[in-house]
C-alpha positions in Angstrom: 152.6 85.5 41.9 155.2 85.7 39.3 156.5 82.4 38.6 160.2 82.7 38.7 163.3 81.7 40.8 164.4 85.0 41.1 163.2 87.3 44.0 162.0 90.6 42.2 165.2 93.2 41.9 162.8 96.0 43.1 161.5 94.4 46.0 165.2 93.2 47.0 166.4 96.8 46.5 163.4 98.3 48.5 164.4 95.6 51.6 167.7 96.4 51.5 167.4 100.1 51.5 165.1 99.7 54.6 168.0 97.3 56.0 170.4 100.0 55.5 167.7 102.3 56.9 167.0 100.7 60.5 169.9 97.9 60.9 170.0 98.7 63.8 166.1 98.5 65.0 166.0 95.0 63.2 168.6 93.5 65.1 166.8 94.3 68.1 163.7 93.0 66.3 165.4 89.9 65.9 165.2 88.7 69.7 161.2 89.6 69.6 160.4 92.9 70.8 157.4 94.7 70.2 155.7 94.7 67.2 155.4 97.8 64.9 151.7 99.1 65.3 149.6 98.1 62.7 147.8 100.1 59.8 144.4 99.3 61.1 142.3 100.2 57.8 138.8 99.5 59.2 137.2 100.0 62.9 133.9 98.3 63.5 131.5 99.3 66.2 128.7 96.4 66.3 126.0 95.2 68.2 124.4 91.0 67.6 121.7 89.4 69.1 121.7 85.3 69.1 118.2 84.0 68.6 119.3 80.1 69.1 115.8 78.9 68.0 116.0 79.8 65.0 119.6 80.1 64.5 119.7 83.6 63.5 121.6 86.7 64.4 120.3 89.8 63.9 122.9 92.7 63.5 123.9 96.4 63.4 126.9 98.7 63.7 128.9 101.0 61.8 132.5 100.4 59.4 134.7 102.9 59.4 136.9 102.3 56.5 139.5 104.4 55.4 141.2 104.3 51.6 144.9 103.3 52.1 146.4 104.0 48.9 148.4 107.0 49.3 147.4 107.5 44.8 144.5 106.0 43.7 140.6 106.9 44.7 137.8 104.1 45.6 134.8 104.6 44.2 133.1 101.3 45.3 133.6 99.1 48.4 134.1 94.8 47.8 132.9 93.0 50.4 132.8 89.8 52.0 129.8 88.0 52.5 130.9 84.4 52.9 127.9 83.3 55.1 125.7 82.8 51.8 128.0 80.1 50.7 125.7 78.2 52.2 122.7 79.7 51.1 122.1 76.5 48.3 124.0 74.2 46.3 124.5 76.8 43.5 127.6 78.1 45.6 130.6 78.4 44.2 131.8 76.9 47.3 129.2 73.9 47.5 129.4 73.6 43.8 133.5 72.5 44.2 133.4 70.7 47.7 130.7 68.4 45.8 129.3 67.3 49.0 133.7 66.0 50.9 133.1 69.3 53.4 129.6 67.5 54.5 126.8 66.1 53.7 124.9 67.5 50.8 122.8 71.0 52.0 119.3 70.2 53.7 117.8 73.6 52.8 116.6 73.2 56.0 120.3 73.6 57.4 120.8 76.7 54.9 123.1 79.5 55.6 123.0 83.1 54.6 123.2 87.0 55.2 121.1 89.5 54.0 122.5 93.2 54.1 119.8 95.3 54.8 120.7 98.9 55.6 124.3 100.1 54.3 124.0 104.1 54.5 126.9 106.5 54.3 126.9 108.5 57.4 127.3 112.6 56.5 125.3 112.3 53.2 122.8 109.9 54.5 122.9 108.2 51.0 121.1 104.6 51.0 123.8 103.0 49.0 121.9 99.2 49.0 119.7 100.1 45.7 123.4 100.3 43.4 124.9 97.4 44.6 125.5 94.2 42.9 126.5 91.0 43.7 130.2 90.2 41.8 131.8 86.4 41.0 135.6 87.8 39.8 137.2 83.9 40.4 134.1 82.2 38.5 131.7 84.1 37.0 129.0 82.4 38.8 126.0 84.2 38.8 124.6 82.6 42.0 127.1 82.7 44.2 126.6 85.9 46.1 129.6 86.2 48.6 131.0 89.1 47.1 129.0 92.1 47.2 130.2 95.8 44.9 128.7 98.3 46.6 129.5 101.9 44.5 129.9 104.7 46.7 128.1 107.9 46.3 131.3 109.7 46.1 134.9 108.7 45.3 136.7 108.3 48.8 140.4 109.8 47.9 143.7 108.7 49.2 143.8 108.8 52.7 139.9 109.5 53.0 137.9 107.6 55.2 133.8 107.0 55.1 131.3 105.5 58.1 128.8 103.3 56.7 125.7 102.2 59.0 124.8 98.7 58.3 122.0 96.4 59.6 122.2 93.0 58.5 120.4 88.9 59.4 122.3 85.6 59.6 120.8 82.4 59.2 123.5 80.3 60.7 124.0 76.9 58.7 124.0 73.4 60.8 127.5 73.5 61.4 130.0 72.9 58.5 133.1 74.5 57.2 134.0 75.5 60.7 131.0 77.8 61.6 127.3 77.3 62.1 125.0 75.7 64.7 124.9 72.3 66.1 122.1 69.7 66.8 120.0 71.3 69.4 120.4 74.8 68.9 122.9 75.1 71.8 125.6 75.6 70.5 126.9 78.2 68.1 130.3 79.2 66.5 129.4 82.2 64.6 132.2 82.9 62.0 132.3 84.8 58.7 128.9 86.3 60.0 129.4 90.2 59.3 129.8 92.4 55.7 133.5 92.2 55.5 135.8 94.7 53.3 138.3 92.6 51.0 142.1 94.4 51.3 142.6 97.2 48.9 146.1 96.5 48.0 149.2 97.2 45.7 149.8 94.6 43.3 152.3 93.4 40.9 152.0 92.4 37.4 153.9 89.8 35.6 155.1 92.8 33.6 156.7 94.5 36.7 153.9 97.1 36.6 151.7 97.7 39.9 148.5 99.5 40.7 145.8 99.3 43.5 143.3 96.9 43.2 140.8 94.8 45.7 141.2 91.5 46.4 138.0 90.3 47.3 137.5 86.7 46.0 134.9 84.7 46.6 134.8 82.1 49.2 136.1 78.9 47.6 135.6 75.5 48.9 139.3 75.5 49.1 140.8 78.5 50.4 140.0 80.5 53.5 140.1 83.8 54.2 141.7 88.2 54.1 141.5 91.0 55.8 142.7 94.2 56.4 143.7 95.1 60.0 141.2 96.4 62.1 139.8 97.5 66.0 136.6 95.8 67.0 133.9 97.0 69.6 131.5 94.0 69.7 128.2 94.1 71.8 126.8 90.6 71.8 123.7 89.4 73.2 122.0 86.6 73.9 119.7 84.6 76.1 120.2 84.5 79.8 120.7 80.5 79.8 124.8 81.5 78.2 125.7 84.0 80.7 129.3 83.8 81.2 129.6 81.0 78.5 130.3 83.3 75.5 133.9 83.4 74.3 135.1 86.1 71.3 138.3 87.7 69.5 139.9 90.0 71.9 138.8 90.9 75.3 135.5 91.2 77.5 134.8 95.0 78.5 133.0 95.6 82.0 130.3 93.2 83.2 127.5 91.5 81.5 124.3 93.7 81.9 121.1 91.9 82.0 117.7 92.8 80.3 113.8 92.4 81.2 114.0 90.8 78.4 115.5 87.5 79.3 118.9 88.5 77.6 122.2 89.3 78.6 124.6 91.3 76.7 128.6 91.3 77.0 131.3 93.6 75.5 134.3 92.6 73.4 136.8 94.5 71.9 140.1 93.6 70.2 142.7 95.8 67.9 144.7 95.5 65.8 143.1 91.9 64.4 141.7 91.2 60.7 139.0 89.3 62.0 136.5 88.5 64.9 135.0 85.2 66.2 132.7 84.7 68.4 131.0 81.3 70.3 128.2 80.5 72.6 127.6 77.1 74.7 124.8 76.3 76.8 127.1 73.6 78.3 130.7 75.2 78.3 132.5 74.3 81.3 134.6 78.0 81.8 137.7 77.1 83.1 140.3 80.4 83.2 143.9 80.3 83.9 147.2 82.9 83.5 150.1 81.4 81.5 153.0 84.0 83.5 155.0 84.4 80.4 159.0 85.0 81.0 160.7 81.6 80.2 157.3 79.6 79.6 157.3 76.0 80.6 160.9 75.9 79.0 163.4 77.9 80.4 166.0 75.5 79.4 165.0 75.8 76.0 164.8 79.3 76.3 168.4 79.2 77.4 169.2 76.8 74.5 168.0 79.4 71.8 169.3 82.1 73.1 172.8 80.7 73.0 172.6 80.0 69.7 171.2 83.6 69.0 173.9 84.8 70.9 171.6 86.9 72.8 170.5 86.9 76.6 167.2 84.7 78.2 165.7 87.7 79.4 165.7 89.2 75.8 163.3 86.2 74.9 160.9 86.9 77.5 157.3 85.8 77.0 154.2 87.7 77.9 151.8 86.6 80.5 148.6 85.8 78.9 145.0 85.5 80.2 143.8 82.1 78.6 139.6 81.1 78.3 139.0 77.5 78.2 135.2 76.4 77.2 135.1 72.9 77.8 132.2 69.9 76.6 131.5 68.9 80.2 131.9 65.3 78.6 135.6 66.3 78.6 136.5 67.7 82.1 138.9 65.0 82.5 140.8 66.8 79.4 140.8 69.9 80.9 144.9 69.6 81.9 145.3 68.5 78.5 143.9 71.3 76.5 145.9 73.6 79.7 149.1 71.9 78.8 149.1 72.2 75.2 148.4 76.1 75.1 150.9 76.3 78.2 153.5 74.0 75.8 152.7 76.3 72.3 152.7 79.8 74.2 156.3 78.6 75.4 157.8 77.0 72.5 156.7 79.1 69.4 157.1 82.2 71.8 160.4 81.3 72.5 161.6 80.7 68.9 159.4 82.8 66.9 158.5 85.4 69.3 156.3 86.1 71.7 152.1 86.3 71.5 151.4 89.7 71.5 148.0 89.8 73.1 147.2 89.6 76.0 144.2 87.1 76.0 143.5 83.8 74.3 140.3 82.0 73.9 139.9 78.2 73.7 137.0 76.5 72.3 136.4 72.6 72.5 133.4 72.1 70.4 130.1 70.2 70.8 130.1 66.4 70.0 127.3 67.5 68.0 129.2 70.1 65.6 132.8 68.6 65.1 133.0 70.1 62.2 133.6 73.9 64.0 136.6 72.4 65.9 140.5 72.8 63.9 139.7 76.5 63.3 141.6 79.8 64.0 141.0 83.6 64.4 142.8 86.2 65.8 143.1 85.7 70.0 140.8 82.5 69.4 140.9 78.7 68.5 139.1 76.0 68.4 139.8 72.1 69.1 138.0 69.3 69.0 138.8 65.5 70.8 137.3 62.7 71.0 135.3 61.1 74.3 138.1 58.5 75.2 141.4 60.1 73.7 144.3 57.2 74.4 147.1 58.4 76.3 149.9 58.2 73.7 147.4 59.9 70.5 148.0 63.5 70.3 144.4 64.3 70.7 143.8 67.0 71.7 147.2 68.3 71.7 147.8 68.0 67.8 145.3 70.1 66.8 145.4 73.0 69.8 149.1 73.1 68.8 148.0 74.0 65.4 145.5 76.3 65.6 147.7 78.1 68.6 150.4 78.2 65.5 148.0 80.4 63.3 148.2 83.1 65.9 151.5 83.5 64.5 151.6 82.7 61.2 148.2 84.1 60.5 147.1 86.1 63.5 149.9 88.4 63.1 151.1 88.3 59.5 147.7 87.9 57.4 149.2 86.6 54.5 146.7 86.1 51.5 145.1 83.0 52.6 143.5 83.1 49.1 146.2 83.0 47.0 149.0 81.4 49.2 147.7 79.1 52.2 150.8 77.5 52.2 152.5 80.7 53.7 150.2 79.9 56.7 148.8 76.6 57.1 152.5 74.6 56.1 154.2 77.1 58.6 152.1 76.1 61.0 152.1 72.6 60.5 156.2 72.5 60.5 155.9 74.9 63.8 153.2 72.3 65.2 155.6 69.8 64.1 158.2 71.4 66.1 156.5 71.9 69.5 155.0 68.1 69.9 158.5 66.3 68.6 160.0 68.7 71.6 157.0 68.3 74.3 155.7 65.0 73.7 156.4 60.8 73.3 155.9 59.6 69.4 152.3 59.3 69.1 151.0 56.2 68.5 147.9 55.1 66.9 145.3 52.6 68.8 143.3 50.4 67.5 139.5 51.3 68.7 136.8 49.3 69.6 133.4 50.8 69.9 134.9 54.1 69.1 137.3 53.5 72.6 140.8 53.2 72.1 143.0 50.0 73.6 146.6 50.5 73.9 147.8 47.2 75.6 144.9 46.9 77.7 141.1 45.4 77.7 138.3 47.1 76.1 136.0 45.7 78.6 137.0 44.8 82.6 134.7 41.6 82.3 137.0 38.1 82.4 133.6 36.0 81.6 132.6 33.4 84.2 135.9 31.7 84.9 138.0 34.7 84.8 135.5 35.9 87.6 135.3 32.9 89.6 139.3 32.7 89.0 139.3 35.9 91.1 137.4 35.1 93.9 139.4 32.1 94.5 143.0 33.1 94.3 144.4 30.4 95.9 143.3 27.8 93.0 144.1 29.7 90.4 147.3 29.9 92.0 147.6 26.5 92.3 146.5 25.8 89.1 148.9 28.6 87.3 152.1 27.4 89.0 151.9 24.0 90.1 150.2 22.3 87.4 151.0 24.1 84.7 151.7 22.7 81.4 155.3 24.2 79.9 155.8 25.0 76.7 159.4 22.9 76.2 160.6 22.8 72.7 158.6 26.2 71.7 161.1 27.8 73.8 162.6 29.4 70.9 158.8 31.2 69.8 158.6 32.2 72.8 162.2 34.2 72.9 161.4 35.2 69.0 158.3 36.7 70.7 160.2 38.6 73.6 162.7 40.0 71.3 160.0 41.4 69.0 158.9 43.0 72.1 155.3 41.1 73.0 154.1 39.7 76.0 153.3 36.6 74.2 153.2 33.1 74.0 153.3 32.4 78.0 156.0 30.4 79.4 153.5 27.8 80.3 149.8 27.1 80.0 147.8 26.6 83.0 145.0 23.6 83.1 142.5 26.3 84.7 142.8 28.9 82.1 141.6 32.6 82.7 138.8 31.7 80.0 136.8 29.7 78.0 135.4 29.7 74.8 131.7 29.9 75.9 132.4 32.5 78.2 130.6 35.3 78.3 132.1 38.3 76.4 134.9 36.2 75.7 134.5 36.8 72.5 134.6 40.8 72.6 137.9 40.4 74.5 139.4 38.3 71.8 138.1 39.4 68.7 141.1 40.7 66.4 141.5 44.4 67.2 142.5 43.8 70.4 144.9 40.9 69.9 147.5 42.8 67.6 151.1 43.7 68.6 152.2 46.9 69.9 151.6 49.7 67.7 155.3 51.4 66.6 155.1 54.8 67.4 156.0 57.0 64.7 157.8 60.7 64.7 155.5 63.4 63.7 157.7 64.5 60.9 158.0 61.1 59.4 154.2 60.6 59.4 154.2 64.0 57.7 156.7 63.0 55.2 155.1 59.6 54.5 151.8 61.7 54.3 153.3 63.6 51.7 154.9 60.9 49.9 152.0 59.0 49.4 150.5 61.6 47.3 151.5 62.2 43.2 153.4 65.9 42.9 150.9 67.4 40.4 151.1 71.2 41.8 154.1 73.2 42.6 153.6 74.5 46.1 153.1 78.2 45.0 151.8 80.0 42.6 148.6 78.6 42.6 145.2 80.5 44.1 143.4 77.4 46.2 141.0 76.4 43.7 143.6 76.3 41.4 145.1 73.4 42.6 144.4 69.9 41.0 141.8 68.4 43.4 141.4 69.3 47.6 144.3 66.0 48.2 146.3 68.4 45.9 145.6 71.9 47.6 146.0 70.1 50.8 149.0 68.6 50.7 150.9 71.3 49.2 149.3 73.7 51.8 150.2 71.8 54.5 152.2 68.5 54.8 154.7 69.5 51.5 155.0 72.9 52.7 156.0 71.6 56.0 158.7 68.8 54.8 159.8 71.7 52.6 160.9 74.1 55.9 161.9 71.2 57.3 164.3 70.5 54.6 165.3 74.3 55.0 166.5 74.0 58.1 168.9 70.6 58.3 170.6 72.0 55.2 170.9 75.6 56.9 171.4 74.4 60.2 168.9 75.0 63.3 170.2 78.4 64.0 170.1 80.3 60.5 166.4 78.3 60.1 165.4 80.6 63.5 166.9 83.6 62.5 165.0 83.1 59.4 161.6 82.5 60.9 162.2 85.2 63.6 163.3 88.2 61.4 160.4 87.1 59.1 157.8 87.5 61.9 159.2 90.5 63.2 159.5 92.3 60.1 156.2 90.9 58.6 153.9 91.3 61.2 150.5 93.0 60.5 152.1 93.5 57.0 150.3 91.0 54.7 153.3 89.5 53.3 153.6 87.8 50.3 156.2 84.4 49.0 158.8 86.5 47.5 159.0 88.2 51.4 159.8 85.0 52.8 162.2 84.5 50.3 163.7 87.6 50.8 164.3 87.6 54.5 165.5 83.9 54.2 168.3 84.9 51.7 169.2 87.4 53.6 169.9 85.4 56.6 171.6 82.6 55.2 173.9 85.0 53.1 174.8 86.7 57.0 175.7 83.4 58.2 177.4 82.1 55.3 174.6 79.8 54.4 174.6 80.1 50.3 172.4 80.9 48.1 168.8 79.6 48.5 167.1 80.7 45.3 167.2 77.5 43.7 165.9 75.8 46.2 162.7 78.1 46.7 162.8 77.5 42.8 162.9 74.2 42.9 160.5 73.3 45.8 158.1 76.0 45.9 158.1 77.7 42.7 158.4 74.3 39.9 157.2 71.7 43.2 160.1 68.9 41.5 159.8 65.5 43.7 162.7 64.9 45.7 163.9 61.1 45.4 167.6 59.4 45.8 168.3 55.8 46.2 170.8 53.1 45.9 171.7 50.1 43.5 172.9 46.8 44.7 176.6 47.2 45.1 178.7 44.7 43.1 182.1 44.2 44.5 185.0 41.5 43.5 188.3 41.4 43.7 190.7 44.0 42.6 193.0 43.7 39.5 196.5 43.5 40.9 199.8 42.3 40.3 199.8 38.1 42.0 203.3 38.6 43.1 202.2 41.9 45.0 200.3 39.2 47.5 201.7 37.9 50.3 200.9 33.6 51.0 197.5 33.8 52.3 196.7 36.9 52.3 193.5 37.9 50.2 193.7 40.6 48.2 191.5 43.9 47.6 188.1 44.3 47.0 186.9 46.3 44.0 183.0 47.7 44.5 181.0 49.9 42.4 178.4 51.9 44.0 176.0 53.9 42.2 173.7 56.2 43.4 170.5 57.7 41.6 168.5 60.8 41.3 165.1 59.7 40.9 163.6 62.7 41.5 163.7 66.1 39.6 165.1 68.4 42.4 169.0 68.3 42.8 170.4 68.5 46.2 173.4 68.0 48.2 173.0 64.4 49.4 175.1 62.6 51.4 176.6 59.7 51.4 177.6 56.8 53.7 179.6 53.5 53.0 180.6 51.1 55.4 182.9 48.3 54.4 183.0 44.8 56.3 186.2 45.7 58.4 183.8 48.5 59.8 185.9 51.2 58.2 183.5 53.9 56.9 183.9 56.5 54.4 181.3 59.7 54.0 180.8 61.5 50.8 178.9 64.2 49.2 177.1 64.0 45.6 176.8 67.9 45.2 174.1 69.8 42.7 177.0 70.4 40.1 177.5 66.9 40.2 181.1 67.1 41.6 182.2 64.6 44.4 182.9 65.7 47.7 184.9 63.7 50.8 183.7 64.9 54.3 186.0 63.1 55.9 189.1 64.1 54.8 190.1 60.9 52.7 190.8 61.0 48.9 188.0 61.6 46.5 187.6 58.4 44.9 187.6 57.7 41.1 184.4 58.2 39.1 182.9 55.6 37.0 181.7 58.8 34.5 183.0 62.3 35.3 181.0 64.9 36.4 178.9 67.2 33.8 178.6 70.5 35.9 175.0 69.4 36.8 173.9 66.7 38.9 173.2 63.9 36.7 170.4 61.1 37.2 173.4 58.7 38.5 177.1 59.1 40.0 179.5 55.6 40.3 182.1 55.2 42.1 185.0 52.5 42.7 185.8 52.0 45.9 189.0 49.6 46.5 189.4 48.6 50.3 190.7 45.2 52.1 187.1 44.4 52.3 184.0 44.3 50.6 181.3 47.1 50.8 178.4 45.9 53.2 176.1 48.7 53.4 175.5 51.8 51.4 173.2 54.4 52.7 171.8 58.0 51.0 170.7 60.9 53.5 171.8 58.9 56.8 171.0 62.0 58.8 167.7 62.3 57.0 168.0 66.0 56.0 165.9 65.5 52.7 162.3 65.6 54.8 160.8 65.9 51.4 162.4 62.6 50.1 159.8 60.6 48.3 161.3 57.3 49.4 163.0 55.6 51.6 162.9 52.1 50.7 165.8 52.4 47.9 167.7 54.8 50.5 169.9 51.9 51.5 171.5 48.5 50.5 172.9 45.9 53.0 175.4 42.7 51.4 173.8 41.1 54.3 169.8 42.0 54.8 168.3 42.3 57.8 165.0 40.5 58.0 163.7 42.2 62.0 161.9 44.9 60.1 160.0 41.9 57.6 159.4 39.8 60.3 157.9 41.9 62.8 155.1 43.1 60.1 154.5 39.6 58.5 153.6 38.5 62.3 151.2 41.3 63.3 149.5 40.8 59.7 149.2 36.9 59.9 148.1 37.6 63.4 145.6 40.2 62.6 144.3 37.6 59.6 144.4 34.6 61.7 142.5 36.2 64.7 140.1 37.8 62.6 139.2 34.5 60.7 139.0 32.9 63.6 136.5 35.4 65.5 134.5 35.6 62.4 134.2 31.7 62.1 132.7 31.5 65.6 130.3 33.4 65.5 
């Protein structure tokens, strides 16, 4: 991508002209209708057979691939085959993950495919013998998962070929979200056929454009591209996972059984750029109908619609048919994993636009191949959880949220995941962000003992001896607890200090038969540290994401930057996801909720099965704002996206003292004015709007704004007050003013409405004349609390 703040003139004229084109048909597409059909490039007719001892798949089918440049010819076809990334540690993508996506390869839990027929039907040429194996990112000469296969003759504009392929997968013990688990019983199978990369139109830096592939080879950070496509998928396998395979799309007539101890089921699925496909031994198959219409929301559906100014019913959702393979570990989860699809269906639907398709397939992966759960494809997820998920964690909510999201962001615009995962993974995380701050509590995060959670309540039932005895003699303990019970007199006061940090502890009294003693057993499980702590503070999913982001340097600008480009995977994934995120988040509070869902809305709509690019986004989000009188955006897609400047305000200690004035002005005990100087900084690059409270000790408040040409700005109708510098027609690193009032200033604070979601800190946000020490306190106790309960379950052992 060009790296500029301006939005390419050409491109801008060509969206306009379409605007002025079909205004009419995108206002329409702006309340979600259906989606424009799809240029489906390839169509796939296959047939795989799962042999789960060996963890292969053998393979055959024909690719019908059409050229869809309406000028140039193709004289070879680029494909895909990103199964032999984990054919050895010579990989371009084992060679960057270094062994942080697994452990280093076994070559016993090796990976591959091997192409062994690709024949043009018609001419019956065996095109296999020409090909070669290409590295265009690297120039490694061992990776091999892009294959150039030169065609026998040029396919023109327009044209379109059938190849006939056979082909063998290995499948890899699982890693990088495909593969086989422990025990050969389970199988995501992923990334598994020869794939065409997108032959596409691009841009040079020179304004030029021509049609090239993009066909990259798999990187360890970066996913994956596609062209649109139809799928009919025959897959087969043994008897032993009748009715517990799951794939993109949906399952065609019934599955036929062979003499052979197999059974074979039919998938097919248009238009997606991809297809998925799983097999469990132990799936639990649980199958219900999300009814579409208003969702699980219809108040929220409602809500949007008033602010789009349409009606509900124009918002209405599509029923969908929705798979769920469950771990039978997890059948207590199964209302869970329901509610969460039932809760993203709704809430993305209803303010992005509805899922199109009209089947979804959930996976929940084996214990013993986490690492194919958090992964999407088009009509299909999968999740992942834990045995004992706490009540208050988002598990598995957090991550079926997300991978739902991708059917948006991904599933229906297949934006270059190569070159800019940002435009799907950060979308997603703001649009998961979204959905659990509006369906759920503030997750919380529990401390774990033996891998269990314990939010506020035993790890283990067992009281010890006396706890036990205690309960099969209630009336002792009773009189024990009550009538000769020791109180705790002059520690009153801890004992309120504890209440009003919110704990349970120290007891009013002490009773002289307590619940336990020392040599107890188990006693000391129950009271070892992690289950002595305070309350956990829940914390808002977008402040953990912002504090997430926060805590890592700014070393890449969001975009322009392939995924191995990036510094380092912290780099590539915080930028991809968490920055990207804060970023959209930021968007909206300074365009207000509304604009930010017209934005998003149009963008979908007008993108989908498109393959947009960053300067699309930026496009359609100009667009908007400059229809609802929002401003101009480009410097802040310049300064966030394009350049990635950190975002960081903050306050200095006010100084105030009296004010110079006249002593006969003063009435007989009367004090006079208060002069204070308050200065706030820019610490960051990025310049932004910022606001600013100050509240004076009378209570009295006044609200200004610091803008990006550094002038000053009263929002609530008082004077401007006087500058200590004037302004310099750009935000400077530092703007004082002089604030004279009856009082003195006693609290100063940047961004009270939080709008900056990508501010770097908050620590220097405020000042108080008077601090407040609850904040201090409250983690100084559960710290000396965790130290002093761990020395003291470490020193009796």
């Amino acid at each position: 991508m060009k790296r500029t703040s301006r939005i390419p003139w050409a491109r801008l004229l060509g969206i306009w002209a379409l605007l002025v084109g079909a205004g009419a048909w995108w206002s329409a597409r702006d309340v979600g209708l259906a989606a424009p059909s799809a240029d489906v490039v390839a169509r796939y007719v296959l047939e795989a057979e799962l042999l789960p001892r060996t963890r292969q798949v053998r393979a055959r089918g024909t690719l019908t691939w059409r050229n869809p440049s309406d000028t140039e010819p193709v004289d070879a076809l680029w494909l895909h085959l990103y199964m032999n990334a984990f054919r050895d540690e010579r990989s371009t993508f084992l060679q960057e993950a270094s062994g942080r996506r697994g452990a280093p390869l076994d070559p016993r839990d090796a990976g591959s495919i091997d192409v062994t027929r690709f024949v043009r039907s018609g001419t019956g040429s065996d095109l296999l013998p020409a090909a070669t194996f290409e590295a265009p990112d690297d120039g490694n000469a061992f990776d091999r998962t892009v294959l150039k296969v030169p065609l026998d003759r040029p396919l023109g504009p327009g044209e379109e070929a059938t190849f006939e392929m056979s082909w063998d997968v290995v499948l890899p013990r699982v890693r990088a979200r495909t593969g086989a688990a422990l025990g050969n019983t389970f199988f995501l199978v992923a990334q598994w056929f020869p794939k065409p990369g997108v032959f596409e139109r691009t841009q040079a830096a020179d304004g030029t454009s021509s049609w090239q592939w993009s066909c990259h080879q798999f990187h360890a950070h970066s996913e994956f591209y596609a062209d649109w496509s139809s799928f009919d998928v025959t897959l087969r396998a043994p008897t032993a996972y009748e009715g517990r395979v799951g794939a993109t799309g949906q399952r065609t007539g019934d599955p036929q059984r062979s003499d052979d101890g197999t059974v074979a089921v039919r998938f097919t699925a248009e238009p997606v750029h991809d297809f998925a496909w799983v097999a469990g031994e132990d799936f639990l198959v649980k199958t219900f109908r999300f009814g579409g219409g208003a969702g699980a929301y219809p108040e929220e559906q409602r809500r949007v619609a008033r602010l789009l100014g349409r009606l509900p019913e124009d918002l209405a959702l599509s029923p969908v048919e929705v798979t769920l393979l469950l771990q039978p570990e997890h059948a207590d989860l199964e209302s869970r994993h329901r509610d969460a699809i039932i809760n993203a269906l709704s809430l993305m639907g209803t303010w992005f636009g509805p899922y199109p398709f009209p089947t979804l397939t959930v996976v929940d992966p084996d214990h013993r191949g986490r690492a194919a759960g958090g992964m999407e494809y088009p009509t299909f997820i999968t999740g992942g959880v834990g045995l004992d998920p706490a009540s208050r964690e988002l598990s598995p909510e957090g991550v079926l949220v997300h991978e739902f999201g991708h059917q948006i962001f991904q599933g229906l615009l297949a934006s270059n995941e190569f070159e800019h995962a940002w435009l799907d993974e950060g979308f997603t995380t703001y649009a998961t962000g979204r959905v659990l701050m509006a369906a759920y509590p503030p997750p919380v995060r529990p401390a774990r003992v033996f891998g269990q959670p314990w939010l506020r309540r035993a790890a283990l039932p067992f009281d010890g001896i006396v706890g036990t005895t205690r309960s099969a003699v209630p009336p002792l303990a009773s009189l024990f607890d009550d009538k000769l019970a020791i109180s705790f007199g002059k520690l009153e006061p801890v004992a309120k200090a504890a209440s009003w940090l919110g704990s349970e502890h120290p007891p009013k009294k002490l009773s002289l038969w307590p619940p336990s003693f020392p040599m107890a057993p188990l006693d000391f499980v129950r009271d070892a540290a992690p289950l002595t702590h305070m309350d956990l503070v829940p914390l808002s999913v977008a402040e953990g994401e912002r504090l997430r982001d926060a805590e890592r340097p700014v070393v890449d600008p969001i975009a322009g930057r392939k995924g191995w480009e990036y510094l380092d995977r912290s780099s590539y994934g915080v930028n991809s996801y968490m920055r990207t995120a804060n970023a959209l988040r930021t968007l909206e509070r300074l365009v207000g909720e509304r604009t930010m869902l017209r934005i998003l809305r149009r963008y979908v709509d007008r993108w989908s099965f498109r393959h947009p690019r960053p300067e699309d986004f930026f496009a359609v989000a100009q667009e908007v704002a400059t229809e609802d009188g929002a401003g101009d955006l480009g410097w802040f897609f310049d300064e966030v996206f394009v350049r990635g400047l950190p975002v960081a305000y903050g306050v200095d200690p006010v100084e105030s003292r009296p004010a110079p004035v006249a002593p006969d002005s003063l009435a007989p005990g009367v004090d006079g004015p208060m002069l204070s100087r308050v200065i706030v900084r820019r610490h960051g690059e990025a310049r932004f709007p910022v606001e600013v409270v100050v509240r004076f000790e009378d209570g009295t408040e006044r609200r200004l704004r610091w803008n990006r040409d550094d002038s000053l700005e009263a929002l609530d109708g008082g004077p401007v007050p006087p500058r200590v510098a004037p302004a310099r027609g750009e935000q400077q690193r530092w703007v004082g003013v002089n604030l004279i009032g009856p009082t003195a200033v006693s609290l100063v604070q940047v961004d009270p409405s939080e709008r900056l979601a990508l501010e770097r800190n908050r620590l220097d946000d405020g000042w108080r004349a008077t601090p407040r020490p609850e904040a201090a306190i409250h983690l100084a106790l559960r710290a000396l609390g965790q130290v002093e309960m761990t020395t003291t379950f470490y020193g009796g052992l």
